[in-house]
N, C-alpha and C positions, 0 to 999 in steps of 0.2 A: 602687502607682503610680496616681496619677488616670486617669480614663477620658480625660479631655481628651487627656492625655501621648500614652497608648495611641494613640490614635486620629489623632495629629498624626503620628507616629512611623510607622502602615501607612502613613499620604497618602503621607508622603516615600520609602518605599521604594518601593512602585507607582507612583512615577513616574518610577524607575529601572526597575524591572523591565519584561519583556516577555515577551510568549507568541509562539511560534516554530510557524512551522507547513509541516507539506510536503503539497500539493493534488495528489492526481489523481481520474482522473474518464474512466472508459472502459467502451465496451459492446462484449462479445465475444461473437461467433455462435458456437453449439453446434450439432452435428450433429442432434439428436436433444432429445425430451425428455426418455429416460432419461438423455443426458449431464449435463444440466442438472438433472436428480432428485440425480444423483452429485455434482455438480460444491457443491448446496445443503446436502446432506449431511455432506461434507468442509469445509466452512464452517462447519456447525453441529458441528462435532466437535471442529475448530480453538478457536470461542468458550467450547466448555464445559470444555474442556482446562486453556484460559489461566483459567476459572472456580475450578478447583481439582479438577474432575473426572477421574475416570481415561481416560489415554486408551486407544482402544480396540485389539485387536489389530488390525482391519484397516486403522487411519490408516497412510496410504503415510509409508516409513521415509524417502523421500527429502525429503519437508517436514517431519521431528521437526525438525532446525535449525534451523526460520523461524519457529516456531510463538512464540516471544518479540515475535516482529518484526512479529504478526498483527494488526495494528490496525485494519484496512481494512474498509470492508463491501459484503454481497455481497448482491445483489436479484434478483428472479427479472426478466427484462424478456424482449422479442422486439426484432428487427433483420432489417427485409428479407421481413417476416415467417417469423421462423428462430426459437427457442428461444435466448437469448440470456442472460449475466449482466449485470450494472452494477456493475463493482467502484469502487470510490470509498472517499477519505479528505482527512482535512485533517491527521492524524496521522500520517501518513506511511506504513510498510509497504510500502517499495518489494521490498526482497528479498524478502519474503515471496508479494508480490502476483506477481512475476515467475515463483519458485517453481510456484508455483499454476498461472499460466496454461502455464507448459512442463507441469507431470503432465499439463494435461488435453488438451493438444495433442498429448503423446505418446500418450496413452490414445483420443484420438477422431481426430485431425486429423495423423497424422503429419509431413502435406509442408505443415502450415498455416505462418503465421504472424500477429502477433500486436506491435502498434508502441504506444506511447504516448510522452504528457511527463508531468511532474512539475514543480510549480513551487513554491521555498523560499518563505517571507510571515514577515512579522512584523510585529507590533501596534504597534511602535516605531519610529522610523529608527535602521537600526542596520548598521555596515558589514560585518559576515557574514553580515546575512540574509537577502540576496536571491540568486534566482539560479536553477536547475533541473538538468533532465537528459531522457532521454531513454530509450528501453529499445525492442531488438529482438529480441522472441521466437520462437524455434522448437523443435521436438520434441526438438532438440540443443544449441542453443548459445541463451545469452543474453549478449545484448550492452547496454550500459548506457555513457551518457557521461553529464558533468556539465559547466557552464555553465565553472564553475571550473578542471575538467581544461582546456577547451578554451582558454579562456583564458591560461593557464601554458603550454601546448604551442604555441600560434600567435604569443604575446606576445614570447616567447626572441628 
């Protein structure tokens, strides 16, 4: 097949296609700097994991389910002047990201909590791909809504 062919043929489908994206973007105070030594550590164990590495006997059993869903990334920062993360993504890792801040809420902050949004994007106009959600964490319960749930449930 000519190069020309080739080449006319990606144009046309990239201009169908699109890249879908889901944004958050939040800083969470730590108790402490060994929280925050722990909290970068379990981060770093999560990325080498999804790497192909072994994971280790002390990765807590309650995030082995999210560790697919680990997309997000985690930076050391301060808040308040307090020992803080910066978890963020454009790739989504909601459950996962959730996950995460309840262990460390149970392990450091039991009566904490812990809110954020989430908001769907896409590079295209496209009718499913806008929209968000929302997430309320504590040492016990996470709570989570979507633009969509709410929409269907108020709309009836």
């Amino acid at each position: 097949m000519p190069l020309l062919s080739i080449n006319y043929q990606l144009s046309t489908i990239n201009k169908f296609m699109a890249d879908y994206f889901t944004n958050f973007s939040l800083v969470f105070s730590l108790p402490s700097q060994e929280a925050q030594a722990y909290a970068m550590e379990l981060a770093d164990q999560a990325s080498r994991f999804q790497q192909g590495d072994e994971q280790p006997e002390s990765f807590p059993k309650e995030l082995e389910g999210v560790i697919e869903d680990w997309c997000f990334e985690t930076n050391e920062d301060t808040a308040e002047n307090r020992p803080a993360l910066w978890l963020h993504s454009s790739s989504g890792g909601i459950d996962a990201v959730c996950s995460f801040i309840q262990h460390l809420l149970q392990k450091f902050d039991p009566k904490g909590r812990v809110t954020f949004e989430w908001s769907y994007d896409c590079s295209k106009p496209r009718t499913d791909a806008y929209g968000g959600g929302a997430a309320i964490i504590t040492a016990k319960k996470i709570k989570t809504m979507s633009t969509c749930e709410w929409l269907q449930k108020h709309a009836a």
